[in-house]
N, C-alpha and C positions, 0 to 999 in steps of 0.2 A: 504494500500500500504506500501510497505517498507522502512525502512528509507536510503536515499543514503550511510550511512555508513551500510547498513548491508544488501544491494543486491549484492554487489560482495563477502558479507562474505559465506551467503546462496547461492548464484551461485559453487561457489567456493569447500564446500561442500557435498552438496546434495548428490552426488555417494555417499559418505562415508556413510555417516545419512542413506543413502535410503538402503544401499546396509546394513544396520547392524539395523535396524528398527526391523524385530522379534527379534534379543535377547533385545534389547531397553524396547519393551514393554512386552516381558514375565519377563525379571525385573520389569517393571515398576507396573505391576498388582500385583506381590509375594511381594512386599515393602508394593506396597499402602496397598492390604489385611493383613499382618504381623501389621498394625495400625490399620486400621478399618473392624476386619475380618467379620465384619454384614453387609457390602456391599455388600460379596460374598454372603450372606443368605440371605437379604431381595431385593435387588435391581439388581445386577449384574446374569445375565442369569450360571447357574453353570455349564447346558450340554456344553453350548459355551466357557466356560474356559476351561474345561477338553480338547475338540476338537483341542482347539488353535482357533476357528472361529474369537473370540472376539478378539484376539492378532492378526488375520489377518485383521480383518475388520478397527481396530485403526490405524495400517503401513495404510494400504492403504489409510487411510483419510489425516493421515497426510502427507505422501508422494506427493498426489495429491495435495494437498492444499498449500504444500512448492512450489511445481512445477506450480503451475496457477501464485504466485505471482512474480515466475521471470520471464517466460516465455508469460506470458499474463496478464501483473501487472495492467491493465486497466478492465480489468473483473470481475463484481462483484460475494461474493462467492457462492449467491443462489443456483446457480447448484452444487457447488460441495458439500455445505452442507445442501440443503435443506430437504433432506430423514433425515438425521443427526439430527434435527433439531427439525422436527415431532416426530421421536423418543422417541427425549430426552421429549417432552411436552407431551408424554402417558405415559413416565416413572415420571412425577413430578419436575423434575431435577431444580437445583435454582440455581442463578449465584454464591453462596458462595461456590456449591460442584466445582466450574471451580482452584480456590484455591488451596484446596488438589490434584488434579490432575496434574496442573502444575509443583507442589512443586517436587511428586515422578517423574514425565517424567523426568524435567530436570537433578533431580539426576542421573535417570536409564542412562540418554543420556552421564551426564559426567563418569560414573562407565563403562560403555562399551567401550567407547572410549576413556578412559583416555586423557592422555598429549594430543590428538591431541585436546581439548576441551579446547581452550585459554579464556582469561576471552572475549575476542573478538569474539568468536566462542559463548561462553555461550550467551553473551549478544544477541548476532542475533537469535539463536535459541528460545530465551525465549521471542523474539520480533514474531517470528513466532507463536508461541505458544498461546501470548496474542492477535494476531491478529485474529485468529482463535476461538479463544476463547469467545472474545466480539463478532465477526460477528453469533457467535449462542446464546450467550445470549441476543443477540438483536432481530434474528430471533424466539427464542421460546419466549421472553417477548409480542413481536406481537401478536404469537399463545393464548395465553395465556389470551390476551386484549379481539382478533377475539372473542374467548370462552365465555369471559365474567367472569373470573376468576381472582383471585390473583397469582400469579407464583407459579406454583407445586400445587395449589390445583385444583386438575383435578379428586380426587376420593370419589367415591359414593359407597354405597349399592344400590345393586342391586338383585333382587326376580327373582329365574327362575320361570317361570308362564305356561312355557312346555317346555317336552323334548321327541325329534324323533330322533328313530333312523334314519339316511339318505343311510346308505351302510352298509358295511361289516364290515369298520374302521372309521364312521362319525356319530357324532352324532350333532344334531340341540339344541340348547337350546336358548328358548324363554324367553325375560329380560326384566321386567317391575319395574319403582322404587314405593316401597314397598308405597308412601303415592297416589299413582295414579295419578300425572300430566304425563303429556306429556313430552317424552322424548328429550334429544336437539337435534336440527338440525344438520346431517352430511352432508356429498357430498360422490356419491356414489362412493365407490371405498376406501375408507377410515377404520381405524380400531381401536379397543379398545386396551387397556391393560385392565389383568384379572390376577391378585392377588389370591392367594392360601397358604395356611399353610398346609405344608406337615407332613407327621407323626414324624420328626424330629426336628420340631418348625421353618425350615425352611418356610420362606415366599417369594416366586417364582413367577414372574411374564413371563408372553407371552402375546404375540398380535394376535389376531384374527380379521378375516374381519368382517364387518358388510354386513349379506347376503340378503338384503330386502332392498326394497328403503327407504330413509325418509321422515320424515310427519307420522309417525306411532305410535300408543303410545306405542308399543314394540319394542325393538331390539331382531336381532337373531344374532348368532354367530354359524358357524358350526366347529366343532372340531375333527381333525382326530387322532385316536389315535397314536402315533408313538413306530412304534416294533422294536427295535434289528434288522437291517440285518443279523448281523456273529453272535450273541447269545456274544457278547464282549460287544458294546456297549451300553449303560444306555436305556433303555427304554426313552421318553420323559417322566420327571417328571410332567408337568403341566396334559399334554391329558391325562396320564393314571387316575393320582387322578381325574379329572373330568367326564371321561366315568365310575371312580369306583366306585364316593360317589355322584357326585351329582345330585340332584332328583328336582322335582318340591317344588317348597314351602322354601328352601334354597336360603339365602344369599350369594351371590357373589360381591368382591369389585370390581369395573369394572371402568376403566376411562373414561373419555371424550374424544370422537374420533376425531382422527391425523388420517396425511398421506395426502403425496401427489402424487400421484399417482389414479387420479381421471379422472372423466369422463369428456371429454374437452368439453365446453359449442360450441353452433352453429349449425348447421345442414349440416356441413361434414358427408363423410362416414368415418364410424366406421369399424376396425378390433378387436376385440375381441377374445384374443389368449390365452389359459388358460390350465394347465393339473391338474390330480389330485387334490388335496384340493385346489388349485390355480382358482377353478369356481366361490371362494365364495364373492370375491370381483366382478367379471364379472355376476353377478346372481344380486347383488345390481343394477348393472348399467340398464342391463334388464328390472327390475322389474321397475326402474325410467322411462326408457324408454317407458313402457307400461300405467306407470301413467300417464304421461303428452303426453300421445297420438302422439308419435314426429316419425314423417315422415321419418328421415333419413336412410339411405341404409346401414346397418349393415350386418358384416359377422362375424360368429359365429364358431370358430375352437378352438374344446377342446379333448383332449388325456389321456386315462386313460388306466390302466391293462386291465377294463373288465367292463361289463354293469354292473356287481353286486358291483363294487366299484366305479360305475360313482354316487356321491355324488348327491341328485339332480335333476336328471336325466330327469324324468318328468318332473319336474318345467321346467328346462333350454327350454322343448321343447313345453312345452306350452305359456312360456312369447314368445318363439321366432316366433312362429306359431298366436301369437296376436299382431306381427309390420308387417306393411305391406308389407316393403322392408328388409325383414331378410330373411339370409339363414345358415343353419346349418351344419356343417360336421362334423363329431367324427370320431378318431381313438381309436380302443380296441386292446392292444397287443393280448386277447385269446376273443376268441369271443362264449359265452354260447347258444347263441340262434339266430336265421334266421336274417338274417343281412336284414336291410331297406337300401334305397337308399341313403341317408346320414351318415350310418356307413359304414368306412371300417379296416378292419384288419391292426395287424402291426402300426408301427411308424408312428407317423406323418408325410405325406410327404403333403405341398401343390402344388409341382410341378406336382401329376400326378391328 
């Protein structure tokens, strides 16, 4: 919560902060990387810096996060940083790097805003800053505990053990650790980070779902390649190098799975709503579903271009065809072959 002396400073503000938040943190990343430009190469997502995603994703946290604690100061900040959170504990993240981050924001916030940044102003923002800051090193030192780890050591070698293709742009890769125990427990719905050296000495991380239930001595992970829409943008660097080089019998560094966005315990009905590469976290929940023989009333709505890029496919319709109260419906934007009663053409629409 905030300190009485610096909720009418942050009240008071916030338009200004919020309304000047992108150029804030597109300084604030050009500062920090001009210090530690091996952030952008081993930790920091590169396609998302190019994009602006990562300079929109930052505003936005911290914008919401300023705005819950005046508006709803009694709220704890689970929700608005819990995804944040998980994140950061597939990235490795240790409460020392919260330090360096603090240091460039605040400057980036006084450099854009000049004079109107009082030492009174600085003070409340850097109170905002540190309050945010601890509610996630507390929330990832949890994560961390939950794990059974020491903070940031969440990564391992990992052995692909097989690789399918699943579509046109997905490819499946089977991940066992190299000495043969059994892998750790997730909750389905949940996802890896996956480390890569590209041909540049760059070391590039992304997250991928875990597609199978757990309790397995292997993980899978399916990967869609990412192509250039307009022939302008980057290729994804992780998906391409992985659909290029890597093979069965190859090491991958792979973390310990995060995420919260998991399958809610009970026996409600389930909506299951997924497009494109987006099945592969809903395929985990499935396939858990199917393990533990669970009764519940699940509806099954997934949307792709076309049969030949629906990721999966089969699977999806054999886990769902083995619960008892499941029902399936697909939409294909072009549809290749005789439609069954559960696919229809065109856009998702659940109204008709």
């Amino acid at each position: 919560m905030l300190s009485t002396q610096s909720m009418p400073v942050v009240r008071a503000t916030l338009p200004a902060v919020g309304a000047s938040l992108g150029s804030i943190t597109e300084l604030f990343y050009r500062r920090m990387f001009e210090e530690r430009p091996e952030l952008l190469r081993s930790l920091f997502n590169r396609a998302n810096q190019a994009s602006g995603a990562q300079r929109e994703a930052l505003a936005g946290a911290v914008a919401a996060f300023a705005t819950t604690l005046v508006e709803r100061p009694g709220e704890r900040p689970d929700a608005v940083l819990g995804r944040i959170a998980h994140k950061h504990a597939s990235l490795g993240i240790t409460s020392d790097q919260y330090t360096l981050v603090g240091r460039h924001l605040m400057g980036a916030i006084g450099e854009v805003l000049g004079e109107a940044v009082t030492p009174e102003v600085a003070a409340a923002w850097d109170e905002v800053y540190w309050l945010m800051a601890n509610a996630l090193i507390a929330m990832e030192a949890r994560l961390y505990a939950g794990a059974g780890v020491e903070d940031g050591a969440v990564w391992r070698e990992m052995e692909i053990a097989d690789r399918v293709e699943e579509s046109l742009d997905a490819a499946s890769f089977e991940l066992r650790l190299p000495d043969g125990e059994p892998t750790e427990p997730f909750t389905p719905g949940q996802y890896v980070s996956v480390q890569v050296e590209l041909p540049d000495g760059a070391q590039q991380i992304r997250q991928y779902s875990l597609s199978t239930a757990p309790g397995r001595k292997t993980w899978r992970i399916t990967v869609k390649r990412e192509r250039s829409a307009d022939g302008r943008a980057p290729e994804g660097e992780v998906s391409s190098w992985l659909h290029a080089h890597a093979r069965p019998g190859d090491l991958l560094k792979v973390s310990l799975p995060f995420g919260d966005l998991v399958l809610p315990e009970g026996d409600s009905p389930l909506l299951l709503a997924s497009a494109g590469i987006g099945i592969t976290p809903m395929l985990s929940m499935l396939d858990h579903l199917v393990d533990t023989a669970a009764g519940r009333h699940v509806t099954v709505l997934h949307a792709d271009r076309s049969a030949a890029h629906h990721a999966h496919r089969l699977e999806m319709e054999e886990l769902v065809g083995r619960l008892p109260n499941a029902a399936l419906h697909l939409w294909y934007e072009t549809a290749e072959e005789p439609l069954t009663p559960h696919v229809r053409t065109g856009r998702a629409d659940v109204t008709r």
